[in-house]
N, C-alpha and C positions, 0 to 999 in steps of 0.2 A: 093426897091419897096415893097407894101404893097397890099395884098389882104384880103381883107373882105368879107367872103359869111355868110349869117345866113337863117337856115331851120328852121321853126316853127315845132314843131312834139305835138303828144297826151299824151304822158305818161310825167311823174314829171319830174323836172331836176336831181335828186338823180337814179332815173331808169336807165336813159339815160345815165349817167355819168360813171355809175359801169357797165353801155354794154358797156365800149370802153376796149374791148379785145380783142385774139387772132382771134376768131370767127370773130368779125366786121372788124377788121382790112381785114382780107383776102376778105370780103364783098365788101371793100370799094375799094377794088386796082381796077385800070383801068386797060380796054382792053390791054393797046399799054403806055411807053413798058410794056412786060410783069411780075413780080415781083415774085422773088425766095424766100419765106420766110427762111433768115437764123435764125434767132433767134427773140424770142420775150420773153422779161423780164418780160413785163408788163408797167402800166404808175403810177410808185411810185418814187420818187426821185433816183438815181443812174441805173434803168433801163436802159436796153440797146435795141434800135431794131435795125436789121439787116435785109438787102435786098441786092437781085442781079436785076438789069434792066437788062433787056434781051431785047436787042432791032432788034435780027436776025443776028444782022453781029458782034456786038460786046456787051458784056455785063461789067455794071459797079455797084460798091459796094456803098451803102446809108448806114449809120452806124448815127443813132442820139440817144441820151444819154435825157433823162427825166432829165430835171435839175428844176422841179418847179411842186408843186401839192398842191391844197388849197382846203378847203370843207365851205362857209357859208352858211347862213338862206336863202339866195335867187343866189346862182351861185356857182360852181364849175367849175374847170378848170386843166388840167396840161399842158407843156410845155415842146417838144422837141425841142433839139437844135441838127442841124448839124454837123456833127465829121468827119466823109469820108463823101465827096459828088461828085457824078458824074460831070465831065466839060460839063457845062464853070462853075457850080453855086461855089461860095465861101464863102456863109454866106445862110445859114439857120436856121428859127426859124419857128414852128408853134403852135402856142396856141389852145389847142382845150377848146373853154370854152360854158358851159351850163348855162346859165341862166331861170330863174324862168318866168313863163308868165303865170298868169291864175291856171289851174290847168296843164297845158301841159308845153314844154319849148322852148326855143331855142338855137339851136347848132350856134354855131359863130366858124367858119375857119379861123382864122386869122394870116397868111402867110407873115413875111418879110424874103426878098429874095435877092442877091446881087450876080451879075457876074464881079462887079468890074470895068464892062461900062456902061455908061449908056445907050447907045446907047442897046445893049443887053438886058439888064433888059428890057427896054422897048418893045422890040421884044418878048419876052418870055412871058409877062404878059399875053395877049389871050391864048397862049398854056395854062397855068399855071391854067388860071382860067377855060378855057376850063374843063381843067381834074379834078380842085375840085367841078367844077359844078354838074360833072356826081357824085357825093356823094348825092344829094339833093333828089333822087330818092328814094338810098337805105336807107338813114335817114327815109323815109317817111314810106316806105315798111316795116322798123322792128319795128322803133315806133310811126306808126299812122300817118296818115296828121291830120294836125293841122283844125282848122272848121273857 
């Protein structure tokens, strides 16, 4: 399955790009579950990030590895992929890539995801998109809504 969200923000897409740190990251995480920051490498090729889901009654390990990072004249992007992933999910990737618009830019969330059913994956996608929606807020709040 495949999710696409894109926020319009104010500042350039080279700003926007070089704030996806440790700071934002911990910005970005959702209420529920909760998110243990074990490690954060950074988003350069062989990076590692590490988290615990804390969901109350049981907690589980997200480990995904930075296997891709480009810089042109009009978008920027890297790309984590899934390494440990909490069940049911068995394939994770998520591109976080910034493109040029204007003088401002846009963030594009672009999530494929695979439980292995389909039936599931399609269950999951409201959840999924649910929780990267609540990121459209704090995209706005650090760098500008877009006009």
């Amino acid at each position: 399955m495949r999710i696409h969200l894109k926020t319009a923000v104010q500042q350039d897409y080279i700003t926007v790009f070089n704030a996806f740190d440790e700071q934002l990251f911990r910005k970005l995480a959702p209420p529920y579950p909760r998110l243990k920051l074990l490690r954060f490498d950074g988003s350069m090729p062989g990076d590692v990030v590490e988290v615990e889901l804390q969901t109350g009654f049981k907690s589980f390990r997200w480990t995904s590895l930075i296997t891709e990072r480009q810089v042109t004249d009009t978008q920027a992007y890297f790309v984590d992929l899934g390494q440990v992933l909490p069940p049911p999910l068995r394939y994770w990737q998520h591109k976080h890539l910034i493109t040029k618009y204007g003088s401002g830019a846009v963030i594009h969330d672009i999530i494929t995801y695979s439980t292995g059913i389909k039936a599931l994956d399609l269950l999951l996608y409201p959840l999924l998109l649910g929780q990267f929606s609540m990121r459209k807020p704090v995209y706005r709040k650090v760098f500008g809504k877009a006009f």
